[in-house]
C-alpha positions in Angstrom: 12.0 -11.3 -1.6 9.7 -8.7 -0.9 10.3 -9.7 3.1 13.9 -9.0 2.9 12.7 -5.6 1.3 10.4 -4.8 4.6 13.2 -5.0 6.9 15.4 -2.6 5.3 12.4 -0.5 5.6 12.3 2.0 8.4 9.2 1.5 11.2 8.5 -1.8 9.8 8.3 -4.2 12.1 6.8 -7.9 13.5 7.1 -9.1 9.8 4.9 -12.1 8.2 5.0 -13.9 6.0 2.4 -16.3 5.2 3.9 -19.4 4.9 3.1 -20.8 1.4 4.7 -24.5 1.3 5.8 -26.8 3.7 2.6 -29.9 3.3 4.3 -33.0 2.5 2.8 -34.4 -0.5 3.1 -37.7 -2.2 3.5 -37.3 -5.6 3.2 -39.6 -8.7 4.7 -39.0 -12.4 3.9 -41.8 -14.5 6.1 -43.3 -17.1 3.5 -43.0 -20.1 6.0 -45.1 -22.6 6.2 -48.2 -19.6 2.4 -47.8 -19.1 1.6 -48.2 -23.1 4.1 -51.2 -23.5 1.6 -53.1 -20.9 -1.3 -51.4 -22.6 -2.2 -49.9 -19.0 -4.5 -47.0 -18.7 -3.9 -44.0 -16.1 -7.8 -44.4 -15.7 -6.8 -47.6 -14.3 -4.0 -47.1 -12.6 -6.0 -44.0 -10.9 -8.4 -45.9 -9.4 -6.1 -48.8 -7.8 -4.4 -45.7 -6.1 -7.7 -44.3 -5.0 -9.1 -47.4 -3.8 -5.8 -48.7 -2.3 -5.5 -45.1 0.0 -8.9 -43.4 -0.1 -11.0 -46.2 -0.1 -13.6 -46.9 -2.9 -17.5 -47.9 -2.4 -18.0 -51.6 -3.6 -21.8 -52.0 -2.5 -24.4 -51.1 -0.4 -24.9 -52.8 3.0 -28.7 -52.9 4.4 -29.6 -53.1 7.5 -33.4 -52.7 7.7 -34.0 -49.3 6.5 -30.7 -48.3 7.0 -28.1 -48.6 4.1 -24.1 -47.9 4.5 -21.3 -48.0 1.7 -19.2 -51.0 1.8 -15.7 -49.3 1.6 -12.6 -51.1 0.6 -9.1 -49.9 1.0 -5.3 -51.0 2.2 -5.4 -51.6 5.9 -3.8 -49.0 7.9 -0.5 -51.1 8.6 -0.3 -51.3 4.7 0.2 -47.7 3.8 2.7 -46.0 6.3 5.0 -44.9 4.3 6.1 -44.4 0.6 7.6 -48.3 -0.1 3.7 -48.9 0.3 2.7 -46.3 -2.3 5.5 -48.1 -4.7 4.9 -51.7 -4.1 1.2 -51.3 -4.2 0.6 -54.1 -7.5 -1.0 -52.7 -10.4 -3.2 -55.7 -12.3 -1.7 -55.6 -16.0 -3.7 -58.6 -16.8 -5.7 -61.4 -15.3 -2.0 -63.5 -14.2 0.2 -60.4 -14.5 0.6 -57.6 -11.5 3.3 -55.4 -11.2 4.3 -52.8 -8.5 3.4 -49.3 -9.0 7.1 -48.2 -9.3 7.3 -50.0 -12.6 4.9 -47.3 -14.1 5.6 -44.4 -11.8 8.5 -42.1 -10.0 6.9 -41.5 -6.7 8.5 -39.0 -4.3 7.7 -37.1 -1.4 7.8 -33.1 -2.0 6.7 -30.1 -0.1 3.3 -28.9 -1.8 1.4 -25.6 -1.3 0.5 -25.5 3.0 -2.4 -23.3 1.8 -3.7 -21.6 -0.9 -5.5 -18.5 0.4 -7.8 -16.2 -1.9 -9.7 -12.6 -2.8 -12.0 -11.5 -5.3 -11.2 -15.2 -6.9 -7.2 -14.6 -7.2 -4.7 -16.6 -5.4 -3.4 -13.9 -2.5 0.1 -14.3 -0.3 0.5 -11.8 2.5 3.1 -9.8 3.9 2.6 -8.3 6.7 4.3 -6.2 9.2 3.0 -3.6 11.5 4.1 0.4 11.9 6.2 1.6 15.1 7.4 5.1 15.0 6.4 6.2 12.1 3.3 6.8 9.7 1.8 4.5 7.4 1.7 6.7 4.4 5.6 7.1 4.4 6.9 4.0 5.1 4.3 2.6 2.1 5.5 5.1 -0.2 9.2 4.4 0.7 8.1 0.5 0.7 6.6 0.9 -3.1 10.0 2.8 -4.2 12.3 -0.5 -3.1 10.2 -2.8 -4.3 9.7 -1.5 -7.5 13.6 -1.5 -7.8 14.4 -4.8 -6.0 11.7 -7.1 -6.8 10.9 -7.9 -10.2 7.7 -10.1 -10.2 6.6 -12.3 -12.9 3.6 -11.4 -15.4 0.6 -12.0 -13.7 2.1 -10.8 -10.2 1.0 -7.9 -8.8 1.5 -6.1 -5.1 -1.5 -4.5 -3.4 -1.4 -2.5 -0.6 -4.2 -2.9 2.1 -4.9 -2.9 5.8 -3.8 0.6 7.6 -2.9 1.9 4.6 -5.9 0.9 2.2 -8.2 3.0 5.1 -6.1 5.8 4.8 -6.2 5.9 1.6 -10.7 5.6 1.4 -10.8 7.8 4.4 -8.6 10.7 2.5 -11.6 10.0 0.1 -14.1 10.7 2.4 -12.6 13.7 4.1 -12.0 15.1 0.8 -15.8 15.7 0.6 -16.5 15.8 4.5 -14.4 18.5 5.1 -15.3 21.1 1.9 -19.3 20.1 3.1 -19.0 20.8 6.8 -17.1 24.3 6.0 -20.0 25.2 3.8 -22.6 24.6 5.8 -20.7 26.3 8.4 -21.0 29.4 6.3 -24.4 28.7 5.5 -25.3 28.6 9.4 -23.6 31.5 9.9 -25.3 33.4 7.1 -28.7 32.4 8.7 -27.7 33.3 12.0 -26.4 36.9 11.3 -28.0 37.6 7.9 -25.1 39.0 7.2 -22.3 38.0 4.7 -20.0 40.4 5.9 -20.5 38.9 9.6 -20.4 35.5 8.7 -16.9 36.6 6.7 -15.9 37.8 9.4 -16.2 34.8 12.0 -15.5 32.5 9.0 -11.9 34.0 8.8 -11.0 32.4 12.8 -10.7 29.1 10.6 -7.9 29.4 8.3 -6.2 31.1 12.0 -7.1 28.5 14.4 -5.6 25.8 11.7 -2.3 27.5 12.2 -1.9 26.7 15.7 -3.1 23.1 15.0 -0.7 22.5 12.2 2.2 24.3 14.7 1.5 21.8 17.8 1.5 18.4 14.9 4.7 19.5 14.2 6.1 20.4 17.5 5.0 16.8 18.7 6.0 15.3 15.3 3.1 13.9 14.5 1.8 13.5 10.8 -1.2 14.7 9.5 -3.9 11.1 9.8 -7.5 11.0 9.5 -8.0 11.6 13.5 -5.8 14.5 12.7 -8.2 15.8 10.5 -11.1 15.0 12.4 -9.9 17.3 15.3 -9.3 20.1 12.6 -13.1 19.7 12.1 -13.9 19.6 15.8 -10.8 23.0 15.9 -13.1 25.1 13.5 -16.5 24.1 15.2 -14.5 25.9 18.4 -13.2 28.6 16.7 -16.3 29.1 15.1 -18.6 28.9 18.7 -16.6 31.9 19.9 -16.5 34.2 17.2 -20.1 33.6 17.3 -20.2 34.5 20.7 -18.1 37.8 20.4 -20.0 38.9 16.9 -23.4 38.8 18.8 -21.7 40.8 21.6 -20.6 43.4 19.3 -24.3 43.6 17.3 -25.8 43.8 20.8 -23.6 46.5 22.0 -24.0 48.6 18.4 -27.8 47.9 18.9 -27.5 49.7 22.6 -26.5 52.8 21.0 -22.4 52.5 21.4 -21.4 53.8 17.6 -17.6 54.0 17.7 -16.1 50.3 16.4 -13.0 50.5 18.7 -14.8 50.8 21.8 -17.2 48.3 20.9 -14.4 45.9 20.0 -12.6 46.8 23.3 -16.0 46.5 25.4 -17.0 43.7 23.2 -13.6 41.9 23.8 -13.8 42.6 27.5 -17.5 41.4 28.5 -16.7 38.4 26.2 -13.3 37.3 27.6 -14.4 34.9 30.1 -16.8 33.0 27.8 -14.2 32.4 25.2 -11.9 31.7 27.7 -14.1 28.8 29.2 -15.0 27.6 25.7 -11.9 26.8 24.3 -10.3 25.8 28.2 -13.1 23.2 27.8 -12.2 21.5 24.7 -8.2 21.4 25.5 -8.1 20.5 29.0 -10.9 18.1 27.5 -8.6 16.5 25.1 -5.4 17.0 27.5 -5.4 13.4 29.1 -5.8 12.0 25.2 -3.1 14.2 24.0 -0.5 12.8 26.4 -2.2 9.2 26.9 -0.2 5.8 25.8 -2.5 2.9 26.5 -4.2 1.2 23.3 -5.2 3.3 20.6 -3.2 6.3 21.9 -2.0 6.4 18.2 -5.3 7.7 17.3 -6.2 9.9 20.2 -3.1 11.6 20.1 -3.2 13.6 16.4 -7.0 14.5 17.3 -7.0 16.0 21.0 -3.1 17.4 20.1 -4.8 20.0 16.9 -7.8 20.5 19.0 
């Protein structure tokens, strides 16, 4: 059921489903009432079974100091099929034996072809993978239908995991990484200027060089992922680098005796030019050949070297 719900799904594609029966099985209900009329215990009629098909130890073979089981069971021609499981004879008493279908329906059924399992709890998996589209939505949209479509009995439960599941512990992770690199950002820039006011003032080319990473995601339509977010770290270490570099030019020209700001920001700005330039030509025509790449794990590269 919850198949037929990932292929109305959007970007879902390749579905699996783990198959979950389909291993023939012979299976044996016994008739309790026929088994007490002959005063026959299941005990009994267990062990026939098991010895007739699995084969039962009956002794201890020696051979010098080596020692083997003596095994008996049916010979191979004698259990083929299932008239041998019903006509195997069941000893009621010492003159008395009777065929195993007098105390016992035995049929063939599909059983359980495996029973997979996590964190001890029997697990089935459906799986499908993501094409044009990101994981976060199509989950989402995925949890909406099957919330509505499939009603699962008590004790059931749907987890996501794979793709999805990392997303979700790396959002985790990001939510502290990120907050901690921008501080210590600050916290380097404090040290390097002594200076709150400078280290404001360089600070702000973050919140500005974001904008032109969140304008290209959605130009290319890409959505915000991890890698994404990584490159917004690696954006505002760039950003960062060369208002660094034209902060220090504007201290050094102050400190040479020019007083009036606009001129120091215009000869600042000037001497400076080609240093920025080179810094942030660097980084994107380092991550260029990423950006536009489609070979195998393109759908990571792409988010980070597009922001950066």
């Amino acid at each position: 059921k919850l198949g037929e719900v990932v292929k109305k799904v959007e970007g879902a594609e390749n579905l699996f489903l783990e198959p979950v029966t389909g291993m023939p099985q012979v299976v044996i209900q016994y008739k309790r009432p026929m088994l007490a009329q002959y005063h026959v215990s299941v005990a009994d009629v267990n062990r026939v079974i098991n010895t007739a098909f699995a084969g039962q130890s009956t002794g201890m073979l020696f051979e010098d100091e080596k020692r083997f089981d003596l095994v008996v069971r049916l010979h191979a021609n004698e259990r083929r099929n299932l008239d041998d499981v019903k006509n195997l004879l069941i000893p009621v008493n010492d003159q008395l034996q009777l065929p195993l279908s007098q105390f016992a329906d035995v049929a063939i059924i599909n059983g359980p072809n495996q029973i997979q399992r996590e964190d001890a709890k029997r697990r089935i998996v459906v799986g499908f993978n993501v094409r044009g589209r990101d994981v976060q939505s199509i989950v989402h949209e995925l949890q909406e239908k099957a919330k509505q479509q499939v009603k699962l009995p008590v004790g059931y439960y749907i987890t996501y995991g794979g793709s999805f599941e990392n997303l979700e512990q790396a959002k985790q992770r990001l939510l502290i990484a990120v907050p901690v690199s921008l501080l210590l950002i600050f916290v380097l820039l404090f040290f390097a200027f002594n200076s709150l006011k400078h280290g404001l003032l360089i600070y702000s080319a973050i919140p500005l060089s974001a904008i032109g990473g969140i304008l290209f995601l959605a130009l290319r339509g890409l959505p915000f992922s991890i890698s994404a977010g990584v490159g917004f770290i690696a954006l505002f270490g760039v950003a960062v680098l060369n208002g660094i570099v034209l902060i220090a030019e504007f201290n050094r020209l102050r400190d040479s005796g020019l007083q009036s700001l606009p001129r120091i920001v215009l000869r600042g700005t000037q001497l400076r030019l080609r240093p920025v330039l080179m810094t942030a030509f660097v980084a994107s025509l380092g991550f260029l050949p990423m950006a536009v790449s489609n070979g195998a794990g393109a759908e990571v590269q792409r988010p980070l070297a597009t922001v950066v």
